[in-house]
N, C-alpha and C positions, 0 to 999 in steps of 0.2 A: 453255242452263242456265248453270252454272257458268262454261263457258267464255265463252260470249257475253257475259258482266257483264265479264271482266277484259280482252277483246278484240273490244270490240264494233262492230267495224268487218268482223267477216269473214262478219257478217250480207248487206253489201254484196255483198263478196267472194262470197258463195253467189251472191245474184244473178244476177251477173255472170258468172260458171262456171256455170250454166241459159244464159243466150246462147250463149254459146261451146259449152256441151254440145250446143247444136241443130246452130250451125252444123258441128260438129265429125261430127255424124251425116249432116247433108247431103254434105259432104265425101268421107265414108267411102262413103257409098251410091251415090254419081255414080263415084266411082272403081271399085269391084267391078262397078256396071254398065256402064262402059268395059271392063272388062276380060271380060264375058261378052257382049257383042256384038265384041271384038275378035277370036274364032273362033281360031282356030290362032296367034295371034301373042304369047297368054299363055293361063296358068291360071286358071281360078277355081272356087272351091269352091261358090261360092252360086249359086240361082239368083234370076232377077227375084223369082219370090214371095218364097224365102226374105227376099232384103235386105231387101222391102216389110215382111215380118213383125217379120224383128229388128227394123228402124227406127221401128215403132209400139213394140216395148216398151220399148227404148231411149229414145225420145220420153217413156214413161210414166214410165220410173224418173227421168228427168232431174227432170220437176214432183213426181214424187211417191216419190222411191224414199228421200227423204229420213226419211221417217216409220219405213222399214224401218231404217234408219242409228240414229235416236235410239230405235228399239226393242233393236237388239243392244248401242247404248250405255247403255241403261236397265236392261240383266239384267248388263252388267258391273259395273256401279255398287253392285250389290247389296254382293258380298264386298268390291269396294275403300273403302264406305263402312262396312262390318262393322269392316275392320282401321283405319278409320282411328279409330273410336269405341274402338279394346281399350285398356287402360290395360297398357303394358307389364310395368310394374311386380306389378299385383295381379291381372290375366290378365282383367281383365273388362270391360265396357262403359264408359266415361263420356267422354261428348264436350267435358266441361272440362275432361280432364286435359291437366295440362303438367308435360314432363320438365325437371328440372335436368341437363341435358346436361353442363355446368360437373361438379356434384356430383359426376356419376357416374363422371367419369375423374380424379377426385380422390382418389373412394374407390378406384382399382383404385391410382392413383400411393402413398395413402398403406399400403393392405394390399401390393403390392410393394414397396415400400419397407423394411418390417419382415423382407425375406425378402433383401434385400442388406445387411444390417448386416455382412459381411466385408469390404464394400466402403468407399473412403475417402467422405468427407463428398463433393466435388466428384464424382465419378466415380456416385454417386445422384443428383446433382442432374441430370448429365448424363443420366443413361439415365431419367431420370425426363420433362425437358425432349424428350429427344428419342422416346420413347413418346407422350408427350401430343400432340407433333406428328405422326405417323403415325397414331393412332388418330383425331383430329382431321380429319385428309385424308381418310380411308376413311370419316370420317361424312361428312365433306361431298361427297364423289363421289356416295355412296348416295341424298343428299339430293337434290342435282343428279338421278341417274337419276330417280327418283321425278316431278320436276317435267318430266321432258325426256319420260317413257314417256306424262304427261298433254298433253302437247303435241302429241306426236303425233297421239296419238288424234283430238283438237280438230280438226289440221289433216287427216288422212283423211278426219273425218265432212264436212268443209265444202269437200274437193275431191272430194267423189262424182260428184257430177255430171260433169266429163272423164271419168269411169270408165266410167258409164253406156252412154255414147256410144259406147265401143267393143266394145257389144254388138250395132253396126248391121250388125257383117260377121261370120264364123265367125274369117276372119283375123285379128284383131284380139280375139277373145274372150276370148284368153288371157290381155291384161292385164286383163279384169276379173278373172278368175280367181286370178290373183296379186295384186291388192287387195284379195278377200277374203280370200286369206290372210294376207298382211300386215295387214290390220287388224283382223282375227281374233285373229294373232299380238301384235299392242302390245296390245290390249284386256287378254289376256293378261297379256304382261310387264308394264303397270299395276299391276295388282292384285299380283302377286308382288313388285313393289319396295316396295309398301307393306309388306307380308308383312314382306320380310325388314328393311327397317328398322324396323320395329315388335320381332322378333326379337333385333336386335343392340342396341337400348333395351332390351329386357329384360333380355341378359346384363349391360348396365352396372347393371342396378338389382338386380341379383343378386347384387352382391358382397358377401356377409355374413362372410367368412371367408376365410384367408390361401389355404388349401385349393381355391379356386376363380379365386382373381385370375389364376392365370398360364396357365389352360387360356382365360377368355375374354378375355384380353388379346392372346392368339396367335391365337384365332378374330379377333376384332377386325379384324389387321396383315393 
């Protein structure tokens, strides 16, 4: 999808993690059955059937476990493409809106501004200059997570295939196990970073009054 258009080179990259996933099962399978005809001089949890069984499904998910992949990235897409369409401002739908980002910490510098009038001319421009800069950095980290939680997801869904692979032993199960959960987990974090920047755009276009600048200026920091 999406991702394929802006890195479309990791279609290759799939490919080529499908060889390696095979061979990576053959590997797996020769080794657990060295170690269960090696009778007392090691352990092993599997037996011939078993390794024979994992390594057919192992085998399966490697060609085709992919369609499972773009199916749990397909129901995560729902609410991250939900929040990416809200209009922070007016709470609702529209996938042409665009923030004045600029505006918005203009309005919190000029409604704080009006509430340090005890304060000398330079000594506002100061704490105004260095808000704009903090609140600035905290949008762009937010911005960066956002872009870095969608990265990941991309690179999980297109190194499934090594994952697969090591469903050929029991031994080895457990990092599939922890691949689903990690990429359970960023599917996740995804959609929440959207969330919450979508949020923290909101509180910038929510400054209608002096009354509110200095509670979402400290959210913001």
């Amino acid at each position: 999808g999406q991702f394929v258009q802006i890195f479309p080179v990791v279609v290759t990259f799939y490919k080529m993690f499908r060889v390696l996933g095979i061979g990576l099962i053959i590997l797996i399978s020769c080794y657990q059955l060295f170690k269960f005809f090696a009778g007392p001089l090691s352990e092993s949890k599997d037996t011939p059937g078993r390794i024979l069984v994992r390594s057919g499904i192992a085998a399966f998910l490697v060609f085709f476990g992919g369609y499972f992949i773009n199916w749990i990235v397909d129901i995560a897409k729902v609410p991250y493409d939900a929040f990416i369409k809200v209009d922070p401002v007016a709470g609702s739908g529209n996938p042409l809106f665009t923030y004045d980002l600029t505006a918005g910490i203009n309005d919190i510098l000029t409604v704080m501004g009006s509430e340090l009038t005890a304060f000398s001319v330079p000594a506002q421009l100061a704490f105004s200059f260095l808000l704009a800069i903090v609140i600035g950095w905290n949008l762009l980290k937010l911005i960066i997570e956002v872009a870095e939680r969608f990265l990941m997801v991309g690179v999980l869904a297109y190194a499934a295939p090594l994952t697969f692979a090591t469903l050929a032993s029991q031994a080895t199960s457990m990092i599939f196990s922890r691949y689903l959960q990690m990429f359970a987990g960023q599917c996740i974090l995804m959609t929440l970073s959207v969330w919450s920047l979508k949020v923290v755009l909101s509180g910038l276009g929510s400054i209608a009054s002096a009354g509110v600048a200095w509670p979402v200026a400290m959210i913001l920091i």
